[in-house]
C-alpha positions as CSV (number, residue, x, y, z in Angstrom):
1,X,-10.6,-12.5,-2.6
2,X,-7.8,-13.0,-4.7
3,X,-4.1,-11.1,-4.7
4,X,-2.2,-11.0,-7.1
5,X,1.9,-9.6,-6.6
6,X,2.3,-7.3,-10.1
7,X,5.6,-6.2,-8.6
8,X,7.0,-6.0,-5.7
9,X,10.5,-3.7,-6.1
10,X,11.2,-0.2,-4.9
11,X,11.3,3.0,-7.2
12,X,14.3,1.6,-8.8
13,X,12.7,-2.1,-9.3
14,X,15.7,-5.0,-8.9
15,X,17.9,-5.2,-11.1
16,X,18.4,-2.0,-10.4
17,X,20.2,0.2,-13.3
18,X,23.7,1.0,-12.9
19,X,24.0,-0.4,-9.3
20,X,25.9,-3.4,-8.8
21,X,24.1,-4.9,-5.4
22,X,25.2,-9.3,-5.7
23,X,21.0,-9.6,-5.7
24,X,21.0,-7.9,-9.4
25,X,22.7,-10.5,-11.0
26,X,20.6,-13.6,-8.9
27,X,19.3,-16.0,-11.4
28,X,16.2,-16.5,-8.5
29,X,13.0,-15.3,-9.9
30,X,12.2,-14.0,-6.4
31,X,15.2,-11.6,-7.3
32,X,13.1,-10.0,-10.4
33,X,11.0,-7.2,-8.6
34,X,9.5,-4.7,-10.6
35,X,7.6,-1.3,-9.3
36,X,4.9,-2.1,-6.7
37,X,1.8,-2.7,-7.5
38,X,-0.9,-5.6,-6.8
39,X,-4.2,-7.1,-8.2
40,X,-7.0,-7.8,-6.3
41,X,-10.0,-10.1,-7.4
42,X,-13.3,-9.7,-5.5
43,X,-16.5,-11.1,-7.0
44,X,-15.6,-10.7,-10.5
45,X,-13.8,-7.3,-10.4
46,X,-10.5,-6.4,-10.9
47,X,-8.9,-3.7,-8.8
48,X,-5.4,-2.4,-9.1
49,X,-3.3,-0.9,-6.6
50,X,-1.3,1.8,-8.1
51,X,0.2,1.6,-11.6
52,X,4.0,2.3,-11.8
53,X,6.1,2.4,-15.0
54,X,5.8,-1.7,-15.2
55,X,1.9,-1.6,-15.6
56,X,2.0,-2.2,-19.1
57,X,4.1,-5.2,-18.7
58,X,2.5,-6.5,-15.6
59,X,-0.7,-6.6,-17.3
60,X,0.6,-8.6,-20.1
61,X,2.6,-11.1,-18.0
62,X,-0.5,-11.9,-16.2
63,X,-3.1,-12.1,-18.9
64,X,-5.4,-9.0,-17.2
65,X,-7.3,-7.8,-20.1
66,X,-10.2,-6.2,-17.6
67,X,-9.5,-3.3,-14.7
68,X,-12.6,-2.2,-13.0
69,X,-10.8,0.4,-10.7
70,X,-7.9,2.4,-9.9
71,X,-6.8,2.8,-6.0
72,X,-3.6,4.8,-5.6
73,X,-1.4,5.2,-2.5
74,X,0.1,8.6,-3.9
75,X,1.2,10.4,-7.0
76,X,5.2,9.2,-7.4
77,X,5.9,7.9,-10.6
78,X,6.9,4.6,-9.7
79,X,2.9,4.5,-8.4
80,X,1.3,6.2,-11.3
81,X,3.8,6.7,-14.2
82,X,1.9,3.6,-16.1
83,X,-1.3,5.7,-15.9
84,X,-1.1,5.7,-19.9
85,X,-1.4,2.1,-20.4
86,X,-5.3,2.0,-19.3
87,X,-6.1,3.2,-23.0
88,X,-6.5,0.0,-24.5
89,X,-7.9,-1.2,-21.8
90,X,-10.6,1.6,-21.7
91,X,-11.4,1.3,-25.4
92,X,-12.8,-2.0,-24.9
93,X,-14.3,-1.6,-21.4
94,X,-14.8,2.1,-21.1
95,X,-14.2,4.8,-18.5
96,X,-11.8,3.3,-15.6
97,X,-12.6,5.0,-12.2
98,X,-9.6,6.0,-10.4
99,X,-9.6,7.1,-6.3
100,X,-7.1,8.9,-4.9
101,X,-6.6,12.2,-2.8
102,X,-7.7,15.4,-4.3
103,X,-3.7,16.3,-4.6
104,X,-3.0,12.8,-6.1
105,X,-6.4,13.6,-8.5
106,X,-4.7,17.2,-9.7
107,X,-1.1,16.2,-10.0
108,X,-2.7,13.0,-12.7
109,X,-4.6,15.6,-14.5
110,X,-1.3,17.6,-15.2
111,X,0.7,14.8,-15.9
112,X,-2.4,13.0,-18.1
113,X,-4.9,15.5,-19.0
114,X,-5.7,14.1,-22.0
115,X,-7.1,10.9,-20.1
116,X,-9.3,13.0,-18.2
117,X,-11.0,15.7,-20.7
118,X,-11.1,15.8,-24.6
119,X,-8.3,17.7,-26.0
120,X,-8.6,20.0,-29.6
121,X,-5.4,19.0,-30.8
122,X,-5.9,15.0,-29.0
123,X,-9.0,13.5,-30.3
124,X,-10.3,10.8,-28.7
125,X,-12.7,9.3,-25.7
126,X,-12.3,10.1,-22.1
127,X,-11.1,7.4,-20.2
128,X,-10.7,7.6,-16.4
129,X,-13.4,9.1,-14.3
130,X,-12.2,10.7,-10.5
131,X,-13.3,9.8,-7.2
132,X,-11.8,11.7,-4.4
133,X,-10.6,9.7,-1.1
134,X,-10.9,11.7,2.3
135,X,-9.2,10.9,5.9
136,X,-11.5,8.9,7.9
137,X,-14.0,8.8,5.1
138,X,-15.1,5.5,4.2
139,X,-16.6,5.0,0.6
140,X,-17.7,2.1,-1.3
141,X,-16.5,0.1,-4.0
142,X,-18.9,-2.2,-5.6
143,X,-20.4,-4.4,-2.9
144,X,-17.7,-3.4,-0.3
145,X,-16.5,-0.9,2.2
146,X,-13.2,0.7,1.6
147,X,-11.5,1.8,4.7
148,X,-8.4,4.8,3.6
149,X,-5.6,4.5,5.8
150,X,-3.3,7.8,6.0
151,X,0.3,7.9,7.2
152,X,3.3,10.0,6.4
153,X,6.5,9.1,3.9
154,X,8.7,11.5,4.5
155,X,6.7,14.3,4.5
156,X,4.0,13.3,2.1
157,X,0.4,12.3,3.2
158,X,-0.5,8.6,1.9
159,X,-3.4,6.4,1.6
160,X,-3.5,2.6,1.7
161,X,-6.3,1.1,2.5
162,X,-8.3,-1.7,4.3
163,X,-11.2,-3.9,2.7
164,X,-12.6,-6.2,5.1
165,X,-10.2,-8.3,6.8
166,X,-7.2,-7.2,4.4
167,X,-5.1,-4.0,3.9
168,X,-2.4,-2.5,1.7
169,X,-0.1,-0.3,3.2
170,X,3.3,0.8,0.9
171,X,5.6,3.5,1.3
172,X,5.1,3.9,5.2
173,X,7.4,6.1,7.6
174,X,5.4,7.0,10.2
175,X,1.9,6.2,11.2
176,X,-0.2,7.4,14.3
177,X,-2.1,5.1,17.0
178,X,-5.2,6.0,15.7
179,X,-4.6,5.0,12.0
180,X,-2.8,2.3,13.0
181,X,-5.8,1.2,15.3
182,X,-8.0,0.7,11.7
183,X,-5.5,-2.0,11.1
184,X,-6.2,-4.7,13.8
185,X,-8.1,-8.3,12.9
186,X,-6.6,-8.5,9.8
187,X,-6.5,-11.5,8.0
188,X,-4.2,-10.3,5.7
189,X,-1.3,-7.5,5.8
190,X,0.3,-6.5,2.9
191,X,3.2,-4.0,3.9
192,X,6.2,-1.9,2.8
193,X,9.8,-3.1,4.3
194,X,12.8,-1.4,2.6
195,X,15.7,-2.7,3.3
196,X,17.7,-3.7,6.3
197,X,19.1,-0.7,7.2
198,X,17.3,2.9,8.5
199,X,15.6,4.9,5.6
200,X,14.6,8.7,5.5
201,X,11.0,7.8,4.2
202,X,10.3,4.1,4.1
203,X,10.6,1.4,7.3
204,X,13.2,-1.1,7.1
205,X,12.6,-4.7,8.1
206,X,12.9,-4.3,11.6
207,X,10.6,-1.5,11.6
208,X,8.1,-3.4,9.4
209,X,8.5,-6.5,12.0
210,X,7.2,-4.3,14.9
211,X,4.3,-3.2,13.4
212,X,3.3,-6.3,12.3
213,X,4.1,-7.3,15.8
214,X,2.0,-4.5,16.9
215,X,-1.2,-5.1,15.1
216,X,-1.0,-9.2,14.7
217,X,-2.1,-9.9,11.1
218,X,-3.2,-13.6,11.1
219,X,-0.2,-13.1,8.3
220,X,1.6,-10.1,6.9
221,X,3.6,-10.0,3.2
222,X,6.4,-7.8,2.9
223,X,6.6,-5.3,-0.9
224,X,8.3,-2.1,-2.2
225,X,12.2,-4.4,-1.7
226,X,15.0,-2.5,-2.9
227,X,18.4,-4.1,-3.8
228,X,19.9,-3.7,0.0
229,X,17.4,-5.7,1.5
230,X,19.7,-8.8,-0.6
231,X,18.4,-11.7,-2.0
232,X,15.1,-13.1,-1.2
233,X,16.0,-16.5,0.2
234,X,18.4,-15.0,2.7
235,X,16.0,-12.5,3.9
236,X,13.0,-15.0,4.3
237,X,15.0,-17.1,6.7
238,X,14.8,-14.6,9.2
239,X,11.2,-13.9,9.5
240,X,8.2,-14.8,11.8
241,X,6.4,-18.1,10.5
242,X,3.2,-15.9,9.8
243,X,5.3,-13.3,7.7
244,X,6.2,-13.4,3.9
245,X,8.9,-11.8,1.5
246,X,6.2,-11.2,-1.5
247,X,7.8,-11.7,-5.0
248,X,6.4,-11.1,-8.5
249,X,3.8,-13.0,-9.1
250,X,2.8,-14.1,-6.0
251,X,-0.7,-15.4,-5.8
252,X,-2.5,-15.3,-2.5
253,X,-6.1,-16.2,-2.0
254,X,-8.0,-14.3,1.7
């Protein structure tokens, strides 16, 4: 299994427009973060994890001409708002299949509806086909078991989810014992760690530290970095030896 780091940046990505944090002007490529999103590669297949407002560009800076599926966390734009840019992709391939939560599923057919049904006044092919993702349903993808993992931001219900020994979790606030119990033996974290300071709706590092702490990943990469957290070779200097800042790009192999 393969992992890919499309972006790695909060809703804002870094640099940030109009905000003048020192890390927006860093000439460190670790500094460049756009929206969060990642790539996974198992047996041939390429899944994406959300597509944010940079898909377009993250597909073309990584040479992905192929997605197989669509898993998505939730429906905030900087998760889904590149939902337009599997057209191309879809001409060539065909129908993508998306999963998501049957609110996540309705608020994409508002937003995209011409993806999902052929429109009089839009002709063209249909290109995404739905698959709903339930709490404490597993479902398969392929020739693996996908295990959704619900938790609160703010007060929105999310999904990341767990395949074998690895897991994506982004835009956490609050998780219970029991979800938080489908995380342990993990190979492989991939987690959500703000900034340094307490956030309504996301954890900030220290947060993000306990749980890791809590559940003991064999090793744990931190996403969704807004400008606050400061530049990425300060922060990494005071983390664990098993934990990682991620940054664009990043290729990890599980």
């Amino acid at each position: 299994m393969r992992i890919i780091f499309l972006g790695t940046g909060t809703s804002t990505g870094i640099p940030s427009i109009g905000l003048n944090y020192p890390v927006c002007s860093s000439e460190d490529f670790r500094d460049k973060r756009l929206r969060s999103s990642i790539l996974m590669t198992y047996n041939e297949k390429n899944i994406i994890f959300d597509c944010g407002p940079d898909f377009r560009q993250q597909l073309l800076t990584n040479n992905i001409n192929k997605v197989d599926s669509i898993l998505f966390t939730h429906e905030h734009a900087d998760h889904t708002a590149g939902l337009d840019d599997v057209r191309p992709i879809s001409f060539k391939n065909g129908k993508i299949p998306i999963y998501a939560h049957k609110r996540v599923l309705e608020n994409l057919k508002q937003r995209f509806l011409y993806l999902f049904e052929k429109q009089n006044n839009y002709p063209g092919d249909i290109h995404l086909m739905t698959n709903e993702v339930k709490e404490n349903k597993k479902f398969n993808l392929y020739d693996f078991t996908v295990i959704p993992i619900s938790y609160s931001h703010h007060k929105l219900q999310v999904f990341g989810y767990r395949i074998n020994q690895f897991a994506y979790i982004t835009d956490l606030k609050k998780i219970d014992d029991k979800e938080k119990n489908k995380l342990l033996n993990l190979d492989c974290l991939i987690l959500n760690a703000l900034r340094h300071d307490e956030h309504y709706s996301h954890i900030n590092l220290r947060q993000a530290l306990q749980i890791i702490q809590d559940i003991k990943p064999k090793k744990a990469y931190l996403t969704h970095i807004a400008p606050q957290m400061g530049f990425h070779s300060d922060t990494e200097k005071l983390l664990p030896k098993s934990v990682f800042l991620a940054y664009d790009g990043l290729e990890i192999e599980i």
